[in-house]
C-alpha positions, 0 to 999 in steps of 0.5 A: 383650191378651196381656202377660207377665212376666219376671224376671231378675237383673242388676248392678242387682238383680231386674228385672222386664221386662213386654210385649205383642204391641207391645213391651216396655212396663214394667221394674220394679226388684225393689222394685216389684210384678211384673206378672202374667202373662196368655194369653201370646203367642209374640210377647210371649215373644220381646219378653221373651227378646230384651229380658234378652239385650240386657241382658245384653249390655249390661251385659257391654259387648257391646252398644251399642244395643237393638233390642227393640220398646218401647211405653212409653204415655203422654201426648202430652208424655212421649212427648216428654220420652222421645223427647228422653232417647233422643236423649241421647248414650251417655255424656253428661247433660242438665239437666231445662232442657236437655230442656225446651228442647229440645222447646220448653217451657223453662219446663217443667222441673218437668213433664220432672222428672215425665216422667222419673220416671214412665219405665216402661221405666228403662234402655231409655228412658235417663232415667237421663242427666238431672241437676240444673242444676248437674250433680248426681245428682237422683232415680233410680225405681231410686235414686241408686245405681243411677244412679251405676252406669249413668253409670259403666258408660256412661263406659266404652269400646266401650258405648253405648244407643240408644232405638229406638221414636221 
């Protein structure tokens, strides 16, 4: 499979956008390690330069929703659990039990927990909408800072982010 690799600057630091032919399918915080580039495709090169134009312009506040083709993996039930942070309105939070209940396993918050923090594509899959049950910041991959960033950024008018690959 041809992947490659793209870092770029942003208000949350260095991020790292991985993709294949598929999609987008990684974005690491600059304390990850980058991906390393393989034969790369044309088709991967676009993935990655359409993927940092929306994020600029997201961050710029020009940009409402991404379009970018995604390919996050994962098991049958993250699948789920990123499906439900998609759904979550530009702007707004939901509770782990929220998400648990809403893809009909309310006694599954620990698992959401864990999908959420195994989110590979952080900003584009919005797992940075979900708090703690009664409201607080709870763990962030990016860290609680960054966190507090994007619900800021979001409560601002004329933004917003969708999740186009459910």
């Amino acid at each position: 499979m041809s992947t490659a690799s793209l870092q770029i600057p942003s208000p949350l630091g260095i991020l790292t956008l991985c993709a294949s032919e598929d999609g987008l399918f990684r974005v690491d915080f600059e304390e990850r390690s980058p991906a390393v580039s393989v034969s790369v495709s044309d088709r991967a090169e676009w993935i990655l330069t359409q993927a940092s134009r929306e994020l600029a312009e997201y961050f710029a506040g020009k940009r409402r929703e991404f379009s970018v083709p995604l390919h996050p993996g994962g098991t049958p039930f993250q699948q789920k659990v990123w499906a439900a942070l998609c759904r979550i309105p530009y702007g707004e939070t939901r509770t782990y039990g929220e998400i648990a209940r809403q893809i009909g396993a309310p006694k599954a918050a620990r698992a959401v927990g864990m999908a959420n923090h195994r989110n590979p594509l952080p900003l584009f899959i919005p797992c940075h909408r979900v708090v703690g049950a009664s409201g607080e910041l709870t763990g962030y991959a990016g860290g609680l800072d960054r966190k507090r960033f994007l619900l800021a950024l979001e409560r601002q008018p004329l933004r917003g982010v969708s999740c186009p690959f459910f």
